[in-house]
C-alpha positions in Angstrom: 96.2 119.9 73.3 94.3 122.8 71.8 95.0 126.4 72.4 93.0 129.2 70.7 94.1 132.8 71.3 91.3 134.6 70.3 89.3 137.7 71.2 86.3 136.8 73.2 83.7 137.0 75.5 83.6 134.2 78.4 80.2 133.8 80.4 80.0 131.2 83.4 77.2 129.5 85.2 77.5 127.6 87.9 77.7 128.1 91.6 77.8 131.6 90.3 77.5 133.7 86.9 80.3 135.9 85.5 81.5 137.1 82.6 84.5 138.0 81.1 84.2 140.9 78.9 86.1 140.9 75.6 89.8 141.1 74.7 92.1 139.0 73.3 92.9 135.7 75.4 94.7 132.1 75.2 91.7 129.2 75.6 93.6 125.9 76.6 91.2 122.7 75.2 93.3 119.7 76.8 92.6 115.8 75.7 90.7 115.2 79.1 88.2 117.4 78.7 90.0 120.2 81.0 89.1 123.7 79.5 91.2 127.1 80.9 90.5 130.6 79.7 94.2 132.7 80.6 95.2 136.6 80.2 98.6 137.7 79.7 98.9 138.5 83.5 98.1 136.5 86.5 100.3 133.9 87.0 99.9 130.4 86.5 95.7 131.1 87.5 93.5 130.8 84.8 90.5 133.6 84.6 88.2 130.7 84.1 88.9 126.8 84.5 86.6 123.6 84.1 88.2 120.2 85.3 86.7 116.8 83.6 84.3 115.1 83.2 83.4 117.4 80.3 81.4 117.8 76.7 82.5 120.3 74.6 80.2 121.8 72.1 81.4 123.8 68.9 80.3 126.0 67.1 81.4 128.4 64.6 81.5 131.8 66.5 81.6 129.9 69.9 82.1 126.8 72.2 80.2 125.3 75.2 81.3 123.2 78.1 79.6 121.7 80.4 80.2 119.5 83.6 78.9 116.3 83.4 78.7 116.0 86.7 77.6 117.8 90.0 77.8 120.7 90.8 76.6 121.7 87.4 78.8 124.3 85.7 78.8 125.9 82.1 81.1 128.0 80.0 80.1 129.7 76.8 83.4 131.3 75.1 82.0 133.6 71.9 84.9 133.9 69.8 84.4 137.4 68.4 88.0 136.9 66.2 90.4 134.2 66.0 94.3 135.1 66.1 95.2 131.5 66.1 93.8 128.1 66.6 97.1 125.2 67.0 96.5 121.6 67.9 99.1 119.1 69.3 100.1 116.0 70.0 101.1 115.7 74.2 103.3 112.9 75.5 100.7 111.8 78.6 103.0 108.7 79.5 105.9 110.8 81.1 105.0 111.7 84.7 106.4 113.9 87.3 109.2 113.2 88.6 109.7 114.5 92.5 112.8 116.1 94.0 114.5 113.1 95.6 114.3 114.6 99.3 110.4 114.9 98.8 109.7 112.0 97.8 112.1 110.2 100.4 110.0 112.4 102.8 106.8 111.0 101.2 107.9 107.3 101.4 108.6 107.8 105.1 105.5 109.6 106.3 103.8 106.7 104.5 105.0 104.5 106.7 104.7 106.2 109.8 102.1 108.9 109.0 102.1 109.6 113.1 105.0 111.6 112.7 102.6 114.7 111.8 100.1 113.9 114.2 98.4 111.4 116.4 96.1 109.6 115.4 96.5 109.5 111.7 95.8 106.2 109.3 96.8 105.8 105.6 94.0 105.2 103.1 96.3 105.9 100.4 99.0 107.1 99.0 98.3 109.6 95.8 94.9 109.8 96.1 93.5 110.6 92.7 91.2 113.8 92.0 90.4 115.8 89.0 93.0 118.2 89.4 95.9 115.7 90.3 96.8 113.5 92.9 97.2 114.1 96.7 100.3 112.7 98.4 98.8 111.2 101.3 95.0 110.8 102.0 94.6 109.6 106.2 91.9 109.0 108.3 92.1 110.7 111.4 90.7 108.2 114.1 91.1 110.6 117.2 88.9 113.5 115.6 86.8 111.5 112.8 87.0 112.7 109.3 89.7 112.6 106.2 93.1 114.8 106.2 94.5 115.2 103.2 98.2 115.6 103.2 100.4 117.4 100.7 104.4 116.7 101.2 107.0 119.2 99.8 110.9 119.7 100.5 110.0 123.5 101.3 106.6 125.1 101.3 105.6 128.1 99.5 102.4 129.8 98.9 102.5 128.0 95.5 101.8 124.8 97.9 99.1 126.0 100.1 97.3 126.4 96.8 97.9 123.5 95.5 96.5 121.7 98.5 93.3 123.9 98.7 92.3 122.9 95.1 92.3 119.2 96.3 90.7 120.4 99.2 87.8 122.3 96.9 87.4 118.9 94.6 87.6 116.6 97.5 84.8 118.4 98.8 82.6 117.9 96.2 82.2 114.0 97.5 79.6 113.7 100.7 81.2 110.4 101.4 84.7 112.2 101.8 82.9 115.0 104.3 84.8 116.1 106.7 88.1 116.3 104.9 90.6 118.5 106.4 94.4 119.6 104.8 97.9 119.4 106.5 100.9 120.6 104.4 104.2 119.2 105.8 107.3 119.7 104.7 111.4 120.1 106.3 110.7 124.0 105.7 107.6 126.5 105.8 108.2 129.9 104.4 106.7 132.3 106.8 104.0 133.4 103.8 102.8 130.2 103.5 101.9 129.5 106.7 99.8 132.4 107.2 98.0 131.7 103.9 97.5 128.1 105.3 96.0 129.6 108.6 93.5 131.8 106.8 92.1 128.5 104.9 92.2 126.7 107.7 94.7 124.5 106.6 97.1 123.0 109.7 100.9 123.1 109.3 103.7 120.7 110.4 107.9 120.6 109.8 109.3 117.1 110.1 113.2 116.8 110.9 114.1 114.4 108.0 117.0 113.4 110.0 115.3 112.6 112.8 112.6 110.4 110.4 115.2 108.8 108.6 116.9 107.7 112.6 113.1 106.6 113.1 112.6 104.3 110.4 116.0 102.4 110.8 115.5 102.1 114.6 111.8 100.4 113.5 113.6 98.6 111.6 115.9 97.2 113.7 113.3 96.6 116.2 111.6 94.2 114.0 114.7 92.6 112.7 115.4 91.7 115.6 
């Protein structure tokens, strides 16, 4: 992990051109090519981003990256000062652990993944994209297309998010065209759910209990 915080002006080109005027900001250079650009406000949201495959140019008042693959994308950061430039060494072996009611939930939908809706087939479970990996990728054989599935314990805005940047990179793949996003979870703040209705994104609560009596009754059935 790099990060630069620097004073600096950040042009894009890509789907569309910006630019950043200058001022001071941190510049995140991470080992997999990931680039971020963050102010001091904001939130977790970088001002600009660019996910891997990358190639990083340097030079000494500025750096390039570019997307090595489609869409085509560029940042040039001109560093007008540098404050500070700090390398280190990340630990990339130790992953996530999940909150041990989500990832019960997560084990059980996998299983049965027509307890959110009819219809639905497993391809998958944490299907891989640039950004991270989504819980549950299904094909939906009533309606055609993919659905990709993001399980939480309780849903907030942050998760509604979270899906709709898999959604944005999943979309990037004609062969994955239609993909569609369901957020499930035991709870659904009120917020999130009308952020998920404005991106079109479909919403379901599963009764853990009631999965949990489901999966032992299958069970049972079979045992017998």
């Amino acid at each position: 992990m790099r990060l630069i915080v620097a004073r600096c002006e950040v042009l894009y080109d890509g789907r569309l051109s910006t630019r950043l005027p200058e001022a001071v900001r941190l510049i995140l250079l991470k080992a997999d090519g990931s680039v971020m650009v963050h102010a001091d406000s904001g939130g977790y949201k970088p001002l600009n981003w660019m996910s891997p495959p990358t190639v990083i140019e340097e030079h000494h008042d500025r750096l390039r990256i570019a997307r090595l693959r489609p869409p085509a994308e560029q940042i040039e950061i001109k560093l007008c000062e540098v404050l500070a430039d700090q390398r280190f060494a990340l630990d990339a072996s130790v992953q996530l652990e999940k909150d041990g009611v989500e990832r019960e939930l997560q084990d059980l939908l996998e299983r049965d993944p027509l307890a959110i809706r009819e219809g639905l087939r497993l391809v998958r479970r944490e299907w891989a994209t640039d950004l991270g990996p989504v819980d549950l990728m299904c094909r939906d054989e009533l309606r055609g297309g993919y659905v990709a599935i993001e399980v939480k314990r309780v849903a907030t805005i942050a998760a509604v998010e979270q899906l709709s940047r898999y959604l944005e990179r999943i979309g990037h793949d004609p062969s994955l065209r239609p993909c569609s996003g369901i957020l499930v979870a035991c709870e659904i703040k009120p917020q999130a759910r009308t952020l998920a209705k404005a991106r079109g994104i479909e919403c379901v609560e599963i009764d853990l209990q009631a999965l949990r009596a489901s999966g032992r009754n299958e069970l049972q059935l079979f045992a017998a």
